[in-house]
N, C-alpha and C positions, 0 to 999 in steps of 0.2 A: 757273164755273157748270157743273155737271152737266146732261146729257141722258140722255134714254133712249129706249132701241135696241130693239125685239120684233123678233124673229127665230123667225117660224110654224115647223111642221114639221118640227122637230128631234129626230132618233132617235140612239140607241145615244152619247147622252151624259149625263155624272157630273163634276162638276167637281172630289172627291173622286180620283177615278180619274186624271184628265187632267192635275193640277196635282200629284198627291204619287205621280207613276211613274217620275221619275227627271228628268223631261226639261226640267222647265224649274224657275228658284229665284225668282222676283219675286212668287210667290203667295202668299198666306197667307189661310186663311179667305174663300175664294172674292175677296180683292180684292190686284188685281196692276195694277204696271205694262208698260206693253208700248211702246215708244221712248219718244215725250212724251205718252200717254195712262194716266190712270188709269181705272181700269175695275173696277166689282161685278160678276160674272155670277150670276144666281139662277136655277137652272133648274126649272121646272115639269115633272115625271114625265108626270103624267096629262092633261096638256095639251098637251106635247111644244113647250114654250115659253120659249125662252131670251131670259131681261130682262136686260138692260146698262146699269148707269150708271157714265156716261163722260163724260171732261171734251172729248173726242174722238176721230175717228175716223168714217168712214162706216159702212152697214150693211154696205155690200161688204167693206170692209177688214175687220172684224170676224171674217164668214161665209168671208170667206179667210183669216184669224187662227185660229179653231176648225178650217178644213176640214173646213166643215160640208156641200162641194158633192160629197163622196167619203160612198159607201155601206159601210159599215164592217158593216151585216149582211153583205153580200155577200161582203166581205176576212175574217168570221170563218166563214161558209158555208166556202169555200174551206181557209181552214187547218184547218177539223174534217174536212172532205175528208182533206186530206193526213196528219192526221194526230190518230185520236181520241184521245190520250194529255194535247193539249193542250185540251178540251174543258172540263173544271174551271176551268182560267186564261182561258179565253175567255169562261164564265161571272162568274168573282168579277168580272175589269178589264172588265165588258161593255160598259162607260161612257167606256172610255181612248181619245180621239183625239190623233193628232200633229200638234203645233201648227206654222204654218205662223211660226217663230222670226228674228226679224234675225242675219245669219250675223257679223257682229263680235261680238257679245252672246254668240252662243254660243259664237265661239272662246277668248273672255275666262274666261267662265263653265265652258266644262269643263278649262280651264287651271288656274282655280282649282279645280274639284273633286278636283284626283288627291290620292291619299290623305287625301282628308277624308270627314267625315260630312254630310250632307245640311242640316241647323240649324246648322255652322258656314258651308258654303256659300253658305248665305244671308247669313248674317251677313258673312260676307268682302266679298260683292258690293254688299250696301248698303252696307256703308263707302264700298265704291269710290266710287257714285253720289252719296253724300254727300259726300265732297270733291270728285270730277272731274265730276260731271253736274250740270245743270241744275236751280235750283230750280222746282218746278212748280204748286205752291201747296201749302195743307193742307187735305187731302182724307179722308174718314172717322176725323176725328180724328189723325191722323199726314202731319207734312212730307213730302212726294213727289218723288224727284229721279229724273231722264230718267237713262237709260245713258250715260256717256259715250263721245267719238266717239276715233273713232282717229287724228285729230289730237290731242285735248288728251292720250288717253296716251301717246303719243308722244313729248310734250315731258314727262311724267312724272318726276319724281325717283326712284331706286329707294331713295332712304334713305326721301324722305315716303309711299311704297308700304310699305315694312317698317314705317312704324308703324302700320299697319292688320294685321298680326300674318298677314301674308301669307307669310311666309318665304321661300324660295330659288323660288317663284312670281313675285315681282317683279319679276326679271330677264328672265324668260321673258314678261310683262305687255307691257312695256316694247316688247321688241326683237318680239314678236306685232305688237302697232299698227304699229309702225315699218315689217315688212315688208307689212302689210296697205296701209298709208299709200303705200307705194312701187310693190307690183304690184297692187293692188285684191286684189278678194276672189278666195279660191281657190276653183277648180271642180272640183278633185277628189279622190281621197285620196292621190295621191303628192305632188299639191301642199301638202296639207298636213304631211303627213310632215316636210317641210320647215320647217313651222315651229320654233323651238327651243323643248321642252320638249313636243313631241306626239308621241306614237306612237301604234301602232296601234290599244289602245282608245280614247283621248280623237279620233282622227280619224274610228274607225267612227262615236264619237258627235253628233260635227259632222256627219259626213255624214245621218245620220238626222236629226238635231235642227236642223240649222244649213241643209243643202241638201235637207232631207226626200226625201234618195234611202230609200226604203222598202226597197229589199235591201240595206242595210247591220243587221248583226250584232253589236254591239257584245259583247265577251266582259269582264267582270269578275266580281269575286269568287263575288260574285253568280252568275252567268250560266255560269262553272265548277260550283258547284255544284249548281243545277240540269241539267245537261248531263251533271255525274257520277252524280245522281237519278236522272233519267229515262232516261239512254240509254245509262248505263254508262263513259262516257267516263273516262281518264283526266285529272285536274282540272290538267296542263298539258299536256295535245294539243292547246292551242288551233287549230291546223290541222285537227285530223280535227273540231272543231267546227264552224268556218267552214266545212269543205266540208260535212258531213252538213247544218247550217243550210242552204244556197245549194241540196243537193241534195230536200230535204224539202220548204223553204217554198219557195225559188225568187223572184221578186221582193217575196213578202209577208213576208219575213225580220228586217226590221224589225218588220212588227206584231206577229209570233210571239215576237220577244225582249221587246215590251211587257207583251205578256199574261202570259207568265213571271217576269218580273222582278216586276212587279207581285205577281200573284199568291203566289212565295215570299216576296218579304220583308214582304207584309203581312199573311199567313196561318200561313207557317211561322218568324216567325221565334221 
C-alpha cells in the first residue's frame, strides 16, 4: 500500500535534473527505488512542493534522501563567485541535488558503470536486483525488487553474474561484496582504491555519490572534455584538472562537476 509524503518549502529542485545527472540508475520517469522503498516524486514549481508516493520511508528519511536540508542557492551563489564561466551550467542543472545514496549500491553500481552507457547501466542493475534482491511487490505497474545486500553478493556465482551480460564486471561484483562483507563500508578514497576493479574515477564517484563528500571531482570522458572547453586543459592532464577543480571550487567541487556534466551532455551533446 502506497502513502504520501508533502514536503513544504522546496527550492532549487528538478527531478529531471537530479535523477538523469549521472549519479544515481533506479530512476526512471520520476519513479525509483531506493533500499526497500518504492517512491513517485512529483514536484510542484509554483508551489515549491514535493509529493511522494511511497510504499515507505519517513518524511525525514526522504528530506535526507533529496538533501533537501542543504541550500543549494547558496552552493551556486558561491560557485558563480568563483567562477562566472560556470554560470550557464548552474542555470540549465538549477534543479540538480545530490542525493544522499546507500554506499554498497553505489559501489555496485559505479562498478557496473565503467565503460558503459547510462540505459544499459540501468538495465545491468535491474537484472542484478531481479535475481539477487528482494521481491517488493508491483508497484506503478512494474514488479519492484530491493538492491541486494552484500551478503547475498557475496555468495554470488560469477558464471550466474555473466548471464546478466555483465562481463569481466562480475568478478570485480563478487570480490566488492566480499571485501565490503569482511571490512564494512569504506571511508575513504584510498580505501577504496582498494577495491578490485576501482580506480580513480569510479572512487571520486563513490566518494561524491556514495559518501556525498562534495569536494570530490570525478573526471571522465565527459568531464575531460569539458575541462578541455573551458579551460583549455589538455584532455589527459587529469592532474592539472583535479588541482585547478580543488583550487577554483574548493569544497564545492563536486557540485561544480554536477552542473557541468549535466549541462554538456544534455545541452551540447
Amino acid at each position: 500500500m502506497l502513502k504520501e509524503i508533502i514536503i513544504e518549502n522546496v527550492y532549487d529542485f528538478d527531478t529531471a535534473h537530479i535523477f538523469d545527472c549521472g549519479q544515481c540508475f533506479r530512476w526512471n520517469n520520476d519513479i525509483g527505488v531506493v533500499g526497500s522503498y518504492v517512491c513517485k516524486a512529483t514536484y510542484d514549481e509554483e508551489k515549491h512542493l514535493l509529493k511522494l508516493e511511497t510504499n515507505g520511508g519517513t518524511k525525514e528519511f526522504w528530506q535526507n534522501y533529496f538533501d533537501l536540508d542543504t541550500d543549494y542557492s547558496a552552493i551556486k551563489k558561491m560557485l558563480a563567485a568563483s567562477d562566472p564561466d560556470i554560470i550557464p551550467a548552474l542555470e540549465y542543472g538549477q534543479g540538480i541535488r545530490i542525493l544522499n545514496q546507500d554506499i554498497f549500491e553505489t559501489i555496485i553500481s559505479f562498478i557496473v558503470s565503467q565503460n558503459n552507457n547510462i540505459p544499459r547501466i540501468k538495465k545491468c542493475i535491474e537484472a542484478i536486483c531481479a535475481r539477487y534482491g528482494e521481491q517488493l511487490g508491483e508497484y506503478f505497474g512494474e514488479m519492484r525488487y530491493s538492491f541486494p545486500s552484500a551478503g547475498v553478493l557475496a555468495e554470488a556465482d560469477v558464471c550466474d553474474l555473466a548471464e546478466l551480460k555483465l562481463g569481466y564486471r562480475c568478478e570485480y561484483i563478487v570480490s566488492a561484496a566480499r571485501q565490503y562483507l569482511k571490512f564494512g563500508a569504506p571511508a575513504d578514497y584510498d580505501e577504496l582504491l582498494s577495491y578490485p576493479g576501482i580506480g580513480p574515477k569510479v572512487a571520486n564517484c563513490i566518494m561524491l555519490f556514495g559518501l556525498h563528500s562534495v569536494e570530490a571531482f570525478p573526471i571522465d570522458t565527459w568531464v575531460k572534455h569539458i575541462m578541455n572547453d573551458m579551460y583549455g586543459f589538455e584532455k589527459n592532464d587529469v592532474k592539472g584538472m583535479t588541482g585547478f577543480a580543488r583550487d577554483r571550487f574548493g569544497n564545492y567541487a563536486g557540485y561544480a562537476q554536477q552542473y557541468l556534466f549535466y549541462f554538456y551532455r544534455e545541452k551540447k551533446d
